[in-house]
N, C-alpha and C positions, 0 to 999 in steps of 0.2 A: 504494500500500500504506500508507503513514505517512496518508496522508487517511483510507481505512478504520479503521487503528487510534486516530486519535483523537476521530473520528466514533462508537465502541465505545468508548471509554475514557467521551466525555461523555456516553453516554449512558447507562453502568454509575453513574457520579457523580451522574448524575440520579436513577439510581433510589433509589439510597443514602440524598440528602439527602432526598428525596420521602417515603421511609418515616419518615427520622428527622423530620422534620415534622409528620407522622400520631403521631408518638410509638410506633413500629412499631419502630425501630431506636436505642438509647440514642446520646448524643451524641457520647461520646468514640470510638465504634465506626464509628459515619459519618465523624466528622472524620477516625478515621484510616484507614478503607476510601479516603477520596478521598484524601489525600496516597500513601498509596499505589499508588491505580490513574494517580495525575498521574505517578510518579517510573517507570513502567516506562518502559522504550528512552528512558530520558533521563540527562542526566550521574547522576544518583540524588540521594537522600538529598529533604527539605522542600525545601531552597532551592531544588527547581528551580517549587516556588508563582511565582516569580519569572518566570518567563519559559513556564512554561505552561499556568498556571491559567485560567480563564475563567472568569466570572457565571454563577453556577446559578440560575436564578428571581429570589428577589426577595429577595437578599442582601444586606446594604449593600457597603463603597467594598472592592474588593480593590486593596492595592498592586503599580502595574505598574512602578514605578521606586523604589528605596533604596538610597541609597549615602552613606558617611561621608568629610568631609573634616577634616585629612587621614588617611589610612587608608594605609599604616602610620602610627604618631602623630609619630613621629621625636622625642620629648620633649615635644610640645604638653601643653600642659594644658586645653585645650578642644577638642572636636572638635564640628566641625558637622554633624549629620544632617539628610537631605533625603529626603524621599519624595512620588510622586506617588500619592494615592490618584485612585480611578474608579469613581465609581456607576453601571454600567451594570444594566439590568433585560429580560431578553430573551423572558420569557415573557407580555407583557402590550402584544405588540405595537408597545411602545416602544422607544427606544435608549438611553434613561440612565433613570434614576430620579429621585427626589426633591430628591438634593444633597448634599453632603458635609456635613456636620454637626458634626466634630469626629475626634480623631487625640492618640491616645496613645501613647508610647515605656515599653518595659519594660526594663530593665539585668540581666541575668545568664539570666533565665527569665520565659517567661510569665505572667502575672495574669490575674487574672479580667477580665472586662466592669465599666468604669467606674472600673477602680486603673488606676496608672501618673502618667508623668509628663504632664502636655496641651502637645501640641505646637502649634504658634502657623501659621496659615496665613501662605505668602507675600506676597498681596496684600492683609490686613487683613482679611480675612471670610472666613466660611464660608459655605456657600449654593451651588456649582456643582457641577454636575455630574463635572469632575475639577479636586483642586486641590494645587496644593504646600503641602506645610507641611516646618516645621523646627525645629529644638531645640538650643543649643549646649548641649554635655554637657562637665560638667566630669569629669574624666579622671584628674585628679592623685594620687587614694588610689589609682587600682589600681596593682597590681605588673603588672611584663612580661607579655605574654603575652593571649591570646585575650578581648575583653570581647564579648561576644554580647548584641547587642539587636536586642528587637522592637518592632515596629509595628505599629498596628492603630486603625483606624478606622471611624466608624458615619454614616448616613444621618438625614438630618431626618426618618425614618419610628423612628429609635433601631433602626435592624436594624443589628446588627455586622457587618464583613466578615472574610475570614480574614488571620491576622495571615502578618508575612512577617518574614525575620530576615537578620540580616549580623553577620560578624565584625569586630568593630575589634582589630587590630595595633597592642595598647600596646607602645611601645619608647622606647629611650631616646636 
């Protein structure tokens, strides 16, 4: 049963993003039809992007790993983020795509395409098909309490992927 509904979920997702492509369905409407159709029979809410999103066509890097250390801060005044983004491209007969190309961190709410802060990949390049990147964040003006960032990253073809998001637990 859970294979049939997520076999119908991607392929309701497909159709979504399919239209919104053709310029059939505005942007913000697809984006939020598939976060939608991702979060039923799962804990809820975007963040489950995290752990059940999959590559629609020919998307850029969706992130399949994001986590902040350390997270609660426990007083830190630097916190380190880590995300694995992943260019995979499923309808071209291939299994990855182009390459990661690049990875931006947002602090409180999302930005556009091309703002944010540039996150620095782990091994010194961009160029693979999946890669780490990271960002120490300095921390020390917020007050207690919830900081919410995102992540989001794009393909050497400049295709964006969907961003993903975590809470950081400032304390003291």
């Amino acid at each position: 049963m859970a294979r049939v509904k997520r076999k119908l979920i991607t392929g309701l997702a497909r159709a979504l993003l399919s239209g919104w492509k053709r310029g059939l369905i505005p942007r913000g409407l697809a984006l939020g039809g598939i976060g939608f159709l991702l979060s039923l029979g799962t804990s809820g809410g975007v963040s489950c992007v995290r752990t059940c999103y999959e590559p629609l066509m020919n998307e850029g890097p969706y992130v399949k790993e994001l986590f902040a250390n350390p997270n609660p801060t426990g007083g830190a005044d630097t916190v380190r983020v880590e995300a694995l983004l992943v260019d995979e491209v499923w309808d071209e007969g291939s299994d990855f795509g182009p390459g990661v190309a690049g990875a931006k961190l947002f602090l409180d709410s999302l930005g556009y395409e091309g703002n944010g802060i540039p996150m620095l990949p782990s091994d010194g390049q961009f160029g693979s098909d999946s890669e780490w990147v990271y960002l120490n964040v300095d921390v020390s003006a917020y007050q207690p309490g919830a900081l919410r960032i995102y992540v989001r990253g794009w393909d050497l073809d400049y295709e964006w992927g969907y961003p993903d998001s975590l809470d950081i637990e400032i304390t003291e």
